[in-house]
DODO-128846 format. One record per residue: residue number from 1; residue in one letter; x, y, z of N, C-alpha, C in turn. Coordinates in steps of 0.05 Angstrom, whole numbers. Layout:
resi; resn; n.east; n.north; n.up; ca.east; ca.north; ca.up; c.east; c.north; c.up
NUM; A; X; Y; Z; X; Y; Z; X; Y; Z
...
END
This chain:
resi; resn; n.east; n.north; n.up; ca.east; ca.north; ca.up; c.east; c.north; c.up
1; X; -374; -133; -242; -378; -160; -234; -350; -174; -234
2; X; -344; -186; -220; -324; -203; -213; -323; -229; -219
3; X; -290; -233; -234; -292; -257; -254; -286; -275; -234
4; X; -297; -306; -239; -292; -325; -221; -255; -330; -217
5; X; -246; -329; -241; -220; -340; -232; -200; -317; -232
6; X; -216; -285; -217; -201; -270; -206; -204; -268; -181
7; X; -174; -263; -161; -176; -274; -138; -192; -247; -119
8; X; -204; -249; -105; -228; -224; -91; -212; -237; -64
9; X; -213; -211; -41; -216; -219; -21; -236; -194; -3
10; X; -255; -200; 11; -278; -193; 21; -287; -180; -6
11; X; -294; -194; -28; -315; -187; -46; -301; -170; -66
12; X; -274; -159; -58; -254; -144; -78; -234; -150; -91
13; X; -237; -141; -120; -203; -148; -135; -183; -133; -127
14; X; -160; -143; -131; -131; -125; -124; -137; -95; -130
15; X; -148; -99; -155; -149; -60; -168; -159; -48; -144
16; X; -186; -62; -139; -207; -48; -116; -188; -51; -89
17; X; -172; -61; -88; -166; -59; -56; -137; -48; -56
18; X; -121; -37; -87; -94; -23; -90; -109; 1; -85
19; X; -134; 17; -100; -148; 31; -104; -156; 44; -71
20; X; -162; 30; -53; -173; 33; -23; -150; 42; -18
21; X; -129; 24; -19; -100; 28; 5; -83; 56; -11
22; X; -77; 57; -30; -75; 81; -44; -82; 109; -37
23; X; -112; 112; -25; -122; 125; -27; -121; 133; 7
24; X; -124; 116; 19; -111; 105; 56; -88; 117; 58
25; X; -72; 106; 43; -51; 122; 50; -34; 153; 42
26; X; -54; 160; 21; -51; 194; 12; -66; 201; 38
27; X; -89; 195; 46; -99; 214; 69; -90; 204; 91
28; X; -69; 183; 96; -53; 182; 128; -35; 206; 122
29; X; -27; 198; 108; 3; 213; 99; -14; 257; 108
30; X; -34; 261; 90; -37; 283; 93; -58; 289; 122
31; X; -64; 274; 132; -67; 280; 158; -49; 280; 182
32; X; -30; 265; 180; -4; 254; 201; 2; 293; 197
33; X; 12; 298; 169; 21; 317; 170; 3; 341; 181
34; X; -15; 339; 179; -37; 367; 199; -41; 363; 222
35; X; -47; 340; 226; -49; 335; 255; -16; 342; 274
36; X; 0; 334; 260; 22; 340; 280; 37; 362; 276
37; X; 19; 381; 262; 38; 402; 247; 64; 405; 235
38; X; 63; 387; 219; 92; 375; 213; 106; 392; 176
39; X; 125; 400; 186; 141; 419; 164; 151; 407; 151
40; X; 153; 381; 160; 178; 350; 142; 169; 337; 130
41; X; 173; 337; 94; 167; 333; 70; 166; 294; 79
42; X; 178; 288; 102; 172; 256; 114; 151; 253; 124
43; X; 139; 273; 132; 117; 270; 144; 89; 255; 117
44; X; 97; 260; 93; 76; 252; 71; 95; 233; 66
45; X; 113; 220; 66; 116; 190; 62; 96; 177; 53
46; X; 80; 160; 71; 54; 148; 66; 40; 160; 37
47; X; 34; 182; 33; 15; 205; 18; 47; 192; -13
48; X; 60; 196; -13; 74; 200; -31; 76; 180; -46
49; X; 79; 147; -33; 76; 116; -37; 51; 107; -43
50; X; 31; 129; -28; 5; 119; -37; -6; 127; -62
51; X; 4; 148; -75; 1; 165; -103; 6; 144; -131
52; X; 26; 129; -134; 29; 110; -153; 17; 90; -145
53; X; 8; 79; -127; -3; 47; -111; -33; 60; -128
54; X; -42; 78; -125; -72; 86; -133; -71; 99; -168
55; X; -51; 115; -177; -52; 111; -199; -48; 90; -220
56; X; -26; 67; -211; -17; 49; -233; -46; 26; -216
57; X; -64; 31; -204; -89; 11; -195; -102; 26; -216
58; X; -114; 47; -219; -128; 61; -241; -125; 49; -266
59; X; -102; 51; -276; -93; 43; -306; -96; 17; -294
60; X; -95; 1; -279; -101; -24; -293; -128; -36; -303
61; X; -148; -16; -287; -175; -20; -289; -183; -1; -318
62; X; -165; 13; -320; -168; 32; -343; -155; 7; -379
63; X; -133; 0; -366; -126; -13; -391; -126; -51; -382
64; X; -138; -63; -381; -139; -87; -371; -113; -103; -391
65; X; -115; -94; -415; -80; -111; -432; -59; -109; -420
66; X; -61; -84; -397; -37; -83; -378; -39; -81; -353
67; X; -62; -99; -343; -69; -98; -320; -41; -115; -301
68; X; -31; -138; -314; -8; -153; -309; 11; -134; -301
69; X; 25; -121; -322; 40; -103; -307; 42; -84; -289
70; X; 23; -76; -290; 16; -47; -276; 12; -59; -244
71; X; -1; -82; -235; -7; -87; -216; 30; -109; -208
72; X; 34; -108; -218; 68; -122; -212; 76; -94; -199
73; X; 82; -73; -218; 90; -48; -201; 73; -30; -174
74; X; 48; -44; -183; 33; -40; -145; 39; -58; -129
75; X; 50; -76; -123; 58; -96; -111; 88; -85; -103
76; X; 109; -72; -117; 124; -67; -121; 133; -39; -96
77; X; 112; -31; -100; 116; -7; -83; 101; -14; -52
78; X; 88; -28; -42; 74; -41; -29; 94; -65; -14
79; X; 104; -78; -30; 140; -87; -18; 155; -66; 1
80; X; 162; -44; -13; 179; -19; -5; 159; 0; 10
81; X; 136; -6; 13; 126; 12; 33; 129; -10; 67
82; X; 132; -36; 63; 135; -50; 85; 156; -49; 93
83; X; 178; -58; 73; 214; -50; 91; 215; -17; 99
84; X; 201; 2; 83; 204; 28; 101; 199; 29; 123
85; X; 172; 12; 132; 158; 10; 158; 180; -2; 172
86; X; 197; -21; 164; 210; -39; 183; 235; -8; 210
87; X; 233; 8; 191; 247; 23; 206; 241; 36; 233
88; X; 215; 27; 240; 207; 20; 261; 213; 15; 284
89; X; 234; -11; 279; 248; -25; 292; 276; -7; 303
90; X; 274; 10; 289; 302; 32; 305; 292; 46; 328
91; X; 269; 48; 331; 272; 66; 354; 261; 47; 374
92; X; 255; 23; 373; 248; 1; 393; 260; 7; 422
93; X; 286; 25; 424; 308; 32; 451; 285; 45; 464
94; X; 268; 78; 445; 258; 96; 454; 230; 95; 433
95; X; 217; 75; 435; 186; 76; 422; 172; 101; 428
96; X; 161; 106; 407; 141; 132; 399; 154; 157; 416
97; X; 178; 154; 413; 188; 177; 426; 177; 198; 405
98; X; 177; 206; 378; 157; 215; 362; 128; 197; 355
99; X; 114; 208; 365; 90; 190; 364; 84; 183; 333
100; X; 77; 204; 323; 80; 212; 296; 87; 198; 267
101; X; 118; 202; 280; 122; 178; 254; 138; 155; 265
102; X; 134; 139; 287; 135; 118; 294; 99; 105; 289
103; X; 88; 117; 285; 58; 103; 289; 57; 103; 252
104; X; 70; 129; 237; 75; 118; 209; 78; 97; 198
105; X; 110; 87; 211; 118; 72; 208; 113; 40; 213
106; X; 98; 46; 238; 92; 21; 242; 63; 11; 230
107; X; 38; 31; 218; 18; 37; 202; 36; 30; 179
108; X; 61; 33; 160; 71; 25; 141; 79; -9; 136
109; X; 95; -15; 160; 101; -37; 159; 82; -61; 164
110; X; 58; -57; 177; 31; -74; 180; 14; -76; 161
111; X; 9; -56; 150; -3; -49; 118; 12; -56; 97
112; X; 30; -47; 98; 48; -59; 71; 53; -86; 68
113; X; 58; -100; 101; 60; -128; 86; 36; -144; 86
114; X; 15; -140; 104; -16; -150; 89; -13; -142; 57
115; X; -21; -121; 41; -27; -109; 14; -1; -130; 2
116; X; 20; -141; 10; 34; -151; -10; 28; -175; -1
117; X; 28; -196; 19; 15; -220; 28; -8; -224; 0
118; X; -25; -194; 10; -49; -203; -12; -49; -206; -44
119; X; -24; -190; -53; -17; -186; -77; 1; -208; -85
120; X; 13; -223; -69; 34; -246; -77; 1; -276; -81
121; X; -8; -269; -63; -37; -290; -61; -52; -290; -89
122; X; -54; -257; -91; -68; -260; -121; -53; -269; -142
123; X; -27; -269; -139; -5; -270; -170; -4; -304; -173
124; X; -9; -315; -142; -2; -345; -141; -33; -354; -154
125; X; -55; -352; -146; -80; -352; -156; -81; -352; -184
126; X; -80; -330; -196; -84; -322; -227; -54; -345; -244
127; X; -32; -354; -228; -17; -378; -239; -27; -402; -231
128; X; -50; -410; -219; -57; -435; -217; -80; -434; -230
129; X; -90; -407; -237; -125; -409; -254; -109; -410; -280
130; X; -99; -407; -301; -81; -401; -320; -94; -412; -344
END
């Protein structure tokens, strides 16, 4: 059940929606790589960023005394999964010239800065419920 003065958006707390995108992006990451048969340890990017975004979401639901921090460092990586996406913007000359990981990337940088939009939303929320 969901506390009133925790911030939900479509019916979910941050945990629940670090927990989704976490988990989103271990299986982009390990499908990008099967689908394009890809040998390059870049190819799990996504998969690799999404591994802590979904564990330190766990422990927070696991230890709520450190739910504060733990979700500062999902936010954290969720920052750095959006400026990775920004790299995007390099191949703008020759778009999806790798389909692959231009569609990563740009699946990084659209995602990452919604999940932190939403995470800066909840941090401002839980400082005005206080």
């Amino acid at each position: 059940m969901n506390n009133k003065n925790e911030y939900t958006f479509m019916g979910l707390t941050m945990e629940n929606i670090s927990l989704i995108y976490g988990i989103f992006l271990i299986l982009w990451g390990i499908g990008v790589s099967y689908l394009s048969d890809s040998n390059s340890i870049t190819s799990y990017i996504p998969s690799i960023f999404g591994l802590p975004i979904l564990l330190f979401a766990v422990l927070a639901l696991l230890i709520p005394s450190k739910k504060k921090l733990l979700m500062h460092i999902v936010v954290t990586f969720g920052l750095i999964i959006f400026l990775g996406g920004l790299d995007f913007f390099r191949s703008l000359g020759n778009p999806f010239e790798n389909v692959w990981a231009d569609s990563s990337k740009l699946m990084m940088m659209i995602t990452g800065f919604l999940f932190t939009l939403l995470c800066v939303k909840s941090f401002i929320f839980a400082r005005k419920n206080k």
